[in-house]
C-alpha positions as CSV (number, residue, x, y, z in Angstrom):
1,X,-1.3,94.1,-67.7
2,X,0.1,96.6,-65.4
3,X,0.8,94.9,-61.9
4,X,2.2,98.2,-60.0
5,X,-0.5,98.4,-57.5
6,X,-0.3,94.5,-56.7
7,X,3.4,95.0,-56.7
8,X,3.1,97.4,-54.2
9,X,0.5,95.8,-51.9
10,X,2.8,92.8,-52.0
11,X,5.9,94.6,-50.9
12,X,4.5,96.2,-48.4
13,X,3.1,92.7,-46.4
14,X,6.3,91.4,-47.4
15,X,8.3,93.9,-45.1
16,X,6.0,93.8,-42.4
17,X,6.2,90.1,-42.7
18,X,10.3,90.5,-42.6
19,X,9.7,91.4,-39.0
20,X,7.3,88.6,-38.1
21,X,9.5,85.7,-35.6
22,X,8.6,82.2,-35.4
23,X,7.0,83.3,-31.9
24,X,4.8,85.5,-33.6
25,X,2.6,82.8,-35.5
26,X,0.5,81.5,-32.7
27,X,-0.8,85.6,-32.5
28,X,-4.1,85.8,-33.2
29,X,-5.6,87.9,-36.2
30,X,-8.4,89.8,-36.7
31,X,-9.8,86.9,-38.9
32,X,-11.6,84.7,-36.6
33,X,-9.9,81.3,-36.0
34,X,-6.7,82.4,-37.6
35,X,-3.3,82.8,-36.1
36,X,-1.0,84.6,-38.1
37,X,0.5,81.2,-38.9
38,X,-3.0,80.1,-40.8
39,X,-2.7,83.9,-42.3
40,X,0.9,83.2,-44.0
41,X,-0.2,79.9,-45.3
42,X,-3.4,81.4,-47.0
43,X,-1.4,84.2,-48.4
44,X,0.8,82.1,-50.1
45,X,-1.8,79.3,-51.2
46,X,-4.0,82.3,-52.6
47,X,-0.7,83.8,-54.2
48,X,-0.3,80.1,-55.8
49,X,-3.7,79.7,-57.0
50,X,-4.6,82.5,-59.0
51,X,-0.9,82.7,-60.4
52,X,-1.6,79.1,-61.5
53,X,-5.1,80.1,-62.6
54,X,-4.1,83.0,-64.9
55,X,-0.7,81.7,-66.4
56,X,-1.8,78.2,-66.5
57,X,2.0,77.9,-65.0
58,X,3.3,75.4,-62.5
59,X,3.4,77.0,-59.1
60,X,6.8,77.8,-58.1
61,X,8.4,74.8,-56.0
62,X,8.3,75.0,-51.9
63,X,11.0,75.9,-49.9
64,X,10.4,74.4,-46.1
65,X,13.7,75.7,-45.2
66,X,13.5,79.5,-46.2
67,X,12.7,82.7,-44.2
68,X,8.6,83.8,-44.4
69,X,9.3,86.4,-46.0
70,X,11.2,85.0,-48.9
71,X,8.5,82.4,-49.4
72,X,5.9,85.0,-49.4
73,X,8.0,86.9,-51.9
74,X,8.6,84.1,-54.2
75,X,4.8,83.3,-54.3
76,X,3.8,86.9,-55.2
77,X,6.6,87.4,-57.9
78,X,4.9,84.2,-59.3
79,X,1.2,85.8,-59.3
80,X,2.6,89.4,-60.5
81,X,4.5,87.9,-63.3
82,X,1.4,85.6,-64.1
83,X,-0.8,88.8,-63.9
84,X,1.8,90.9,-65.8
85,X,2.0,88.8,-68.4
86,X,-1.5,88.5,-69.4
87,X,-2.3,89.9,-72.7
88,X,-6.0,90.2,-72.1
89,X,-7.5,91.2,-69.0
90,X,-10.7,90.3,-70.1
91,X,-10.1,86.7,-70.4
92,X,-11.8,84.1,-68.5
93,X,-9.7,82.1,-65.4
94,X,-11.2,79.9,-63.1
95,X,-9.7,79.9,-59.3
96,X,-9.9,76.5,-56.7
97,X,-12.2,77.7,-53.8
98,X,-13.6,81.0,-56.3
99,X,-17.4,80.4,-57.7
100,X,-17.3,80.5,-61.2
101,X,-14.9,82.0,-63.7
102,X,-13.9,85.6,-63.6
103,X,-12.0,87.7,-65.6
104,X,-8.4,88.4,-65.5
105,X,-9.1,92.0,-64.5
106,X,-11.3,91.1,-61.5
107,X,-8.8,88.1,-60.1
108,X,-6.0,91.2,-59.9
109,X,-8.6,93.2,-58.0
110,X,-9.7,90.3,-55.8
111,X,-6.1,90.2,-54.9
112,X,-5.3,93.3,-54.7
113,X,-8.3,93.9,-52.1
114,X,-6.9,90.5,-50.5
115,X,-3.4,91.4,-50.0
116,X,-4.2,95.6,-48.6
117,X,-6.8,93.9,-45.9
118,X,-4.4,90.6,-44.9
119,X,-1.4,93.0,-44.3
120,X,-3.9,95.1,-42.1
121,X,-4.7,92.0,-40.6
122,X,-0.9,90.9,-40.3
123,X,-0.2,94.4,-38.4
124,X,-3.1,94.4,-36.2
125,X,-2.3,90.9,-35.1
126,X,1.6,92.1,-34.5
127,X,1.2,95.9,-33.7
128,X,2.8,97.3,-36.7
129,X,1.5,100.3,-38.0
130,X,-0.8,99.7,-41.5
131,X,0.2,102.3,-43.9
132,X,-1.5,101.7,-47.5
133,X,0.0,103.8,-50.6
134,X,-3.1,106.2,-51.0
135,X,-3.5,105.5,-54.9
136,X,-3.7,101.7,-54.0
137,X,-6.2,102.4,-51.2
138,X,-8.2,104.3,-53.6
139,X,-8.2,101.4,-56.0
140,X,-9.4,98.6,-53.1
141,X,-11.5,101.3,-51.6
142,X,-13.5,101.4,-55.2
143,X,-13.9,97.7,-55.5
144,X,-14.7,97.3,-51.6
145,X,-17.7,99.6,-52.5
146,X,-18.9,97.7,-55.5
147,X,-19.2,93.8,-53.6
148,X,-22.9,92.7,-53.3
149,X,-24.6,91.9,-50.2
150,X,-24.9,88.5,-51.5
151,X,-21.0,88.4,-52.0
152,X,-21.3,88.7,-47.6
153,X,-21.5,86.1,-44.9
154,X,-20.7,83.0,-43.7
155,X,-18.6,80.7,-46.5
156,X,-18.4,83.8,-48.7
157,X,-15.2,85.7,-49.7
158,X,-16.1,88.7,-47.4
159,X,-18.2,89.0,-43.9
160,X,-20.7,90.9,-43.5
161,X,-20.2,94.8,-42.6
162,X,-20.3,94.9,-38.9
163,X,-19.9,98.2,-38.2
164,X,-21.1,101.2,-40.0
165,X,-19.3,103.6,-42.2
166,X,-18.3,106.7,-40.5
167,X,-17.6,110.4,-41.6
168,X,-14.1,110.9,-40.2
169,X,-13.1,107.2,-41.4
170,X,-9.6,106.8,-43.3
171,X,-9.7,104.9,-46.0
172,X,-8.1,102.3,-44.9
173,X,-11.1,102.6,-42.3
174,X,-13.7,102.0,-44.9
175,X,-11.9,99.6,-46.5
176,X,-11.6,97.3,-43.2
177,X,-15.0,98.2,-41.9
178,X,-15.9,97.1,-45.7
179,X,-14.1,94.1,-45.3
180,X,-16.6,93.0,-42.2
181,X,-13.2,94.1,-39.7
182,X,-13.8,97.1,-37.1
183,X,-10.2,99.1,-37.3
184,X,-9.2,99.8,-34.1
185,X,-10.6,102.8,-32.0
């Protein structure tokens, strides 16, 4: 399976994340509750889990000691070398926390969608810049389009769209206004 886009998305939250400091965890995000502390930790857990889920691999061991950002690396190589090496997308995978099984194909979109809006949500909370490569926006932008209603609320893998759609958005715009985030003004 071809991981480019994934590969991408991950690099890019990886260097943002190289510029995170230990100060910077108690920031708050644009997910409610969640400091960018809670952020990192679900980003690797959900890196983990669906590499486990699709390779059927053990997850890669810890490393209390190491920098964020080479955790965070470590855990995505895992998933992008679990996704890469997939021989057919089409195959069933359940995730922990994820309703039902899904296909291959639509775990690497799920986290491909995941990763684009957390590093958004990473630079909002530290005032980076989010810049998206536009052919990986396009791809989340698609599959942002296509959740269900009943995919949106409270317990559910996305909010519900808080504020509406609007002609001069970005698309990085839609896709966090899709996401149930307001970008900023």
């Amino acid at each position: 399976m071809n991981t480019f886009a994934l590969h991408t998305a991950t690099e890019a939250f990886a260097g943002h994340l190289s510029e995170v400091t230990s100060g910077d965890l108690g920031f708050p995000t644009p997910c409610e509750g969640w400091d960018v502390g809670d952020l990192y930790r679900h980003v690797l857990d959900e890196n983990v889990r669906f590499g486990v889920a699709v390779s059927g691999a053990l997850a890669p061991p810890d490393d209390p000691d190491g920098a964020l950002e080479a955790a965070y690396r470590r855990t995505a190589r895992f998933m992008e070398t679990a996704f890469a090496e997939a021989l057919d997308p089409g195959l069933l995978r359940e995730v922990a926390g994820i309703i039902g099984p899904r296909s291959i194909h639509d775990l690497y979109e799920m986290q491909l969608c995941d990763t684009v809006i957390h590093t958004w949500d990473l630079t909002r909370a530290t005032g980076f810049e989010c810049e998206v490569d536009d052919d990986v926006a396009d791809l989340v932008l698609r599959r942002m389009e296509q959740i269900p209603d009943t995919a949106r609320g409270e317990g559910m893998a996305f909010a519900v769209v808080r504020a509406p759609l609007e002609p001069g958005d970005s698309t990085l715009d839609r896709i966090v206004r899709l996401s149930g985030r307001i970008p900023r003004p």
